[in-house]
N, C-alpha and C positions, 0 to 999 in steps of 0.2 A: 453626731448621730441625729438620725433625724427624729421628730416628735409626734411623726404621724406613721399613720398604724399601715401596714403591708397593704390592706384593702385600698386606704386613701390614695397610697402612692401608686397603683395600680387603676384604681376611678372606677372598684368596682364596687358590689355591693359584699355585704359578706356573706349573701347568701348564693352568691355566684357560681355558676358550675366550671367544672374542670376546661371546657370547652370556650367558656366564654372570658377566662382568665387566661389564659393562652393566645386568643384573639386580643385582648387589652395591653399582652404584655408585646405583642407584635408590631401594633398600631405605635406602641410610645418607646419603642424600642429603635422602630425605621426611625422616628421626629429625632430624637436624644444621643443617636447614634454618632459617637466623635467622628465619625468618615464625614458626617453629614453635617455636624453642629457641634464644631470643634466648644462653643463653652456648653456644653451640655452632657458633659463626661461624667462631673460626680453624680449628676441626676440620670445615670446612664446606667453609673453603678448599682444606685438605691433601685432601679425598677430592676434591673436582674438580680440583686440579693431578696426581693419582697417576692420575683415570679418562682428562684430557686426553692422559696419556702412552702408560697402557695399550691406550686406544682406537684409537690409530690402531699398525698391524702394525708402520711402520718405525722410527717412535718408540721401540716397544716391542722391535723386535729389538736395538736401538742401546743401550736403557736395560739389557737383556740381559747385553749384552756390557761397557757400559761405566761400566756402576752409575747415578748421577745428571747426570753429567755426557754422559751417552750420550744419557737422555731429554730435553735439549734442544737434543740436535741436528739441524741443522736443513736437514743436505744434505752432499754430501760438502765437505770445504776442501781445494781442489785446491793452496792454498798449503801445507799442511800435510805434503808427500810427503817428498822429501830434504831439504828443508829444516826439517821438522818432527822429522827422526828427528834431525837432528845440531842443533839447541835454536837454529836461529835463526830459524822462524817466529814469527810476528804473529799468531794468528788471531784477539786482542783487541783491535781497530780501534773507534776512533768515532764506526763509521756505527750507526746503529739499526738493531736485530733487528728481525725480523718479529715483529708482535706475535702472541701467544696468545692464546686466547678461553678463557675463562672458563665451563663449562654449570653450567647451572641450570633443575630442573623447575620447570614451572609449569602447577598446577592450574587448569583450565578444566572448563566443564559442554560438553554440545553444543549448548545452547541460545546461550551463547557462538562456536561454532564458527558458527552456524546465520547467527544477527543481525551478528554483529563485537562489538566490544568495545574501547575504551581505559581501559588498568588504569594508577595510577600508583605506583610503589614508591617507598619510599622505602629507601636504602642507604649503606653505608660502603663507600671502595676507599681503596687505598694511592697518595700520589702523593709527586713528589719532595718532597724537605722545601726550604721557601722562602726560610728562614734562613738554612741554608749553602752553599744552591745543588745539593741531592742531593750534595754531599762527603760530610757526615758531621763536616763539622770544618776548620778554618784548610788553606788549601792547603799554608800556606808552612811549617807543621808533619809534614805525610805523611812517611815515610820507606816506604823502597822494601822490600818483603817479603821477610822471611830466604828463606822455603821455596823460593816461587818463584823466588828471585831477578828480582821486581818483572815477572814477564811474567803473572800473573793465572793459570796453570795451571803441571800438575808436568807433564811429558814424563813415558813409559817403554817397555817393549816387553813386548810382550805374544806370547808362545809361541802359534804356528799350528800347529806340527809340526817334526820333525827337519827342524834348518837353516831354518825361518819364522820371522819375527820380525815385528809387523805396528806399527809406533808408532802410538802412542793418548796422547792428554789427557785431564788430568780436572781437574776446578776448583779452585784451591788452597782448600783449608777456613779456613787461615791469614786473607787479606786476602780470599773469598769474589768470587774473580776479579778481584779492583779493581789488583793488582800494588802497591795502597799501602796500607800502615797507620796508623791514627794514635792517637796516646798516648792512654790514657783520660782523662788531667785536660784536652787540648786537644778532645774530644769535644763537637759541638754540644749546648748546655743544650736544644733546643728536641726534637730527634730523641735525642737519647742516643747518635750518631754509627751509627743506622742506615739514615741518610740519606732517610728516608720520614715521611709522615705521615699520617695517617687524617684523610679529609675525605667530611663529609658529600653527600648528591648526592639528586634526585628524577629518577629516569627515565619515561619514558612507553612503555609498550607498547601497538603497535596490532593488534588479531589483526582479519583480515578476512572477512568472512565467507567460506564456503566453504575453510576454513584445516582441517586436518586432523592428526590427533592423531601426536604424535613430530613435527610439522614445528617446524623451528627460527625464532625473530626476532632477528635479529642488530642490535645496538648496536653501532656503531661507534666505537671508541675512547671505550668507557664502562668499562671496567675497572680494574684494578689498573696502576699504571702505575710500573716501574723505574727509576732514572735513567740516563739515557746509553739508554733505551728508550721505542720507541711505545705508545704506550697500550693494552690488550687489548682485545680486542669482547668484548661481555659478550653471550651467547647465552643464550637462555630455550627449553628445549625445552616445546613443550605438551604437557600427560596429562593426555589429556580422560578425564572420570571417566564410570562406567558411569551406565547412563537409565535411568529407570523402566520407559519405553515402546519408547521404538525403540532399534534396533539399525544403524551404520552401517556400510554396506559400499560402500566409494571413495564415488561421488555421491549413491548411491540409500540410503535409509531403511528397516530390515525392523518388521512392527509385528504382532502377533496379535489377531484377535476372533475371538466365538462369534457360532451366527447357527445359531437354529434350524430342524428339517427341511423346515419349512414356508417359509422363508424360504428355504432350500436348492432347492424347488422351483419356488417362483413368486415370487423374486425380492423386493427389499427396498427404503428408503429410512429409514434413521437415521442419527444422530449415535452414531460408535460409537468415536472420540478424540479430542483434542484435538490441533494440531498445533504446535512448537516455539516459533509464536510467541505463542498460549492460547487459538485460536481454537477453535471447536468445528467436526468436517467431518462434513457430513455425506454419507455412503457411501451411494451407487445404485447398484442392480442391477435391470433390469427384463426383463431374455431372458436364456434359457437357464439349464438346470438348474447350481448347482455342487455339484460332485463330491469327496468326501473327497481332502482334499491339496491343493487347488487353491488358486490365490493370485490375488488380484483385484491388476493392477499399473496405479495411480493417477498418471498422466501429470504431471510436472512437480510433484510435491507433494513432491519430495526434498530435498538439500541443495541449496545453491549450487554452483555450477561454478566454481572461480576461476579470475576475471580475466575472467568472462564472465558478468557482473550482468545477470541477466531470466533466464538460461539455467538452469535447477537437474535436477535428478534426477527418480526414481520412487519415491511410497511405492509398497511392497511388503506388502500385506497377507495373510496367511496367516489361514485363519477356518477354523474349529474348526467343523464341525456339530454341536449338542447332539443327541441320536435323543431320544426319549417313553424314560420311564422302565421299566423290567420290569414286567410285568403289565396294561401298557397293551397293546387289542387295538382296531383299524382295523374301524369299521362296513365293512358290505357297502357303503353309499351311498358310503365314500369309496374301497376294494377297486373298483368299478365304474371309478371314474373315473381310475385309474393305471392304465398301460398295460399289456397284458394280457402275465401272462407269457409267455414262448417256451422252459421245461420245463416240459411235461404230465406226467400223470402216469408213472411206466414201464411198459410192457404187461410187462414181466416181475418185478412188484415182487412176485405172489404166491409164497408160498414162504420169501420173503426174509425176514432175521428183523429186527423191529422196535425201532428204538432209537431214544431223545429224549437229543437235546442243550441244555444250559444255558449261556448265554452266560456269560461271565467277564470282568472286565475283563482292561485292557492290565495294569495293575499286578501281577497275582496270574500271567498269563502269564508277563510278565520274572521274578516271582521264582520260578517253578515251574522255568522255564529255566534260571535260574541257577542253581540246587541242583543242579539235574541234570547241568551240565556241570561244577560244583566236583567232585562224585561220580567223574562219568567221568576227569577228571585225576586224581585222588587216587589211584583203580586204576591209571591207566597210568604213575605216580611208582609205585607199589607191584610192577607187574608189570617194569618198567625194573630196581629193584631187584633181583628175583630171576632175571632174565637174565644179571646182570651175576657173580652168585655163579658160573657154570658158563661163567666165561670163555671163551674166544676162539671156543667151537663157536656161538657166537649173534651175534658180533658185524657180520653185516651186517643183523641182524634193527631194522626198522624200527617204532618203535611211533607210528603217526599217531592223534589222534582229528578224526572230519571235523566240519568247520563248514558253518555255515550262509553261503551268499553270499548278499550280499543284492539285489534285485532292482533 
């Protein structure tokens, strides 16, 4: 057992949110992961039993309060009230816990999510040892535990406030809740009197199509399994890894093409992707102009719907107009045949002074912008500054720089 606390083995603080314990348990989960780092499986274990705790709130207010023995518990023990404060509760009965589940990422493509997929692993779990029956060793050798005095936990009371006292358990470290110890030389040869054994196993996982990325496959009583306990479900969360192409959002698929002005005008017929499953689509457009930003949305060419096989989504096509290059200039013959402007000249342009503008891209735009609003903060960090030197005569003075909203 290890001697560092759920937070340490996880690298977070304790005062960490839901959000950000999830992200730590992600990052050291991919490193640790035995697919990945075959001697890093016990420390594979320790960070999924510290995330199983920290992940759910009640777990983790209980582990809070009541160190290790808080994190596995599992509801209140109504046995546990006066009877618990003056040492003659039970609450180590030989019914079976609920078992715990086990997480585990599991790398998927979306072409995986798209088609289905059955993956099979192969894995080590801990089960009772066979030899002495999960004892650990001769029964008729156990003697009853100094600490606890053979009940498997210490009693104490734990200070709420002047005159509260609230009684709390915690797992004796001594016999490791069992209330029995047994002598080292009568220790089973087979477990070393840890009452477990490592045994090999092949699991199957079925991801089905239209299955979606963070959704869980729960293995039932495929886990690690305690003695005097049900066996754990062993859970595989999917992280579906990023596309080349598309991008999914819940059913529907997002995908980008170009499609030139020409083709923007009078409409098209190509092959302009491939879709999930390698076929090549090809894209029609035959009425109406498309307009910068526009997205052509391609009926039932999305994901699957789950649990509703024929039924799937929308790609969503986003296409890029290419224009003619700078310097390219439109004969009169093709001027004729676009629609005739609707601003004429101005009757009042004489007088006016004459200026020509140069096109620029998008990219020199964002960055001329950017300079210039770093500019304008730096001033206003600078003039902040020197308001602040002639104290309190300024202090409802408000320094804004406005923005741009966008449309």
């Amino acid at each position: 057992m290890s001697s560092r606390s759920y937070y340490e083995v996880l690298e977070v603080e304790t005062s960490a949110t839901e959000a950000e314990i999830k992200r730590a348990y992600r990052t050291l989960a991919m490193k640790f992961h035995p697919d990945k780092n075959p001697e890093g499986a016990e420390t594979f274990k320790e960070i999924s039993h510290a995330y199983e705790t920290l992940s759910d709130p009640q777990r983790r207010a209980a582990y809070d309060q009541y160190g290790e023995s808080g994190g596995r518990y599992e509801g209140p023990d109504m046995d546990f009230g006066f009877e618990g404060m003056f040492g003659s509760g039970h609450p180590h009965r030989d019914v079976p816990r609920k078992p715990r589940a086990e997480l585990h990422p599991l790398s998927v493509t979306l072409e995986d999510l798209f088609r289905g997929k059955k993956m099979r692993l192969k894995l080590e779990r801990s089960i009772p040892c066979s030899h002495c029956k999960g004892l650990g060793g001769k029964r008729s050798v156990m003697k009853s535990c100094t600490p606890c005095s053979g009940l498997g936990y210490i009693n104490s009371l734990r200070q709420m406030g002047p005159g509260m006292f609230l009684p709390q358990k915690a797992v004796c470290q001594s016999c490791k809740g069992l209330g029995k110890v047994i002598p080292e030389k009568h220790r089973c040869k087979k477990c070393k009197g840890s009452r477990v054994k490592t045994e090999a196993d092949t699991v199957e996982i079925k991801i089905d199509p239209g299955m979606s990325d963070r959704q869980k496959v729960i293995l039932k009583g495929k886990g690690d399994q305690a003695p005097g306990e049900e066996a754990q479900d062993l859970v595989f969360v999917l992280d579906q890894k990023a596309h080349a192409t598309f991008v999914r959002i819940g059913d529907d698929l997002v995908a980008e093409g170009e499609i030139d002005l020409a083709e923007a005008l009078c409409g098209f017929s190509r092959v302009m992707l491939n879709d999930l499953k390698g076929n090549p689509l090809l894209v029609t457009h035959r009425t109406g102009v498309i307009r910068p930003g526009e997205v052509l949305c391609i009926h039932n060419e999305g994901m699957p719907r789950a649990k509703r096989p024929g039924d799937r989504g929308d790609l969503l096509l986003k296409l890029h107009i290419k224009f003619p290059e700078s310097g390219w200039t439109p004969s009169p013959a093709l001027r004729s045949m676009l629609p005739a402007t609707k601003r004429p000249a101005d009757k009042d342009a004489e007088g006016a002074e004459m200026v020509t503008g140069r096109p620029i891209s998008a990219n020199e735009f964002a960055m001329r912008t950017s300079q210039s609003s770093q500019s304008r903060h730096a001033h206003a960090d600078r003039d902040e500054d020197m308001f602040e030197d002639y104290g309190d005569d300024y202090a409802d003075y408000s320094h804004g720089v406005p923005e741009c909203q966008q449309q």
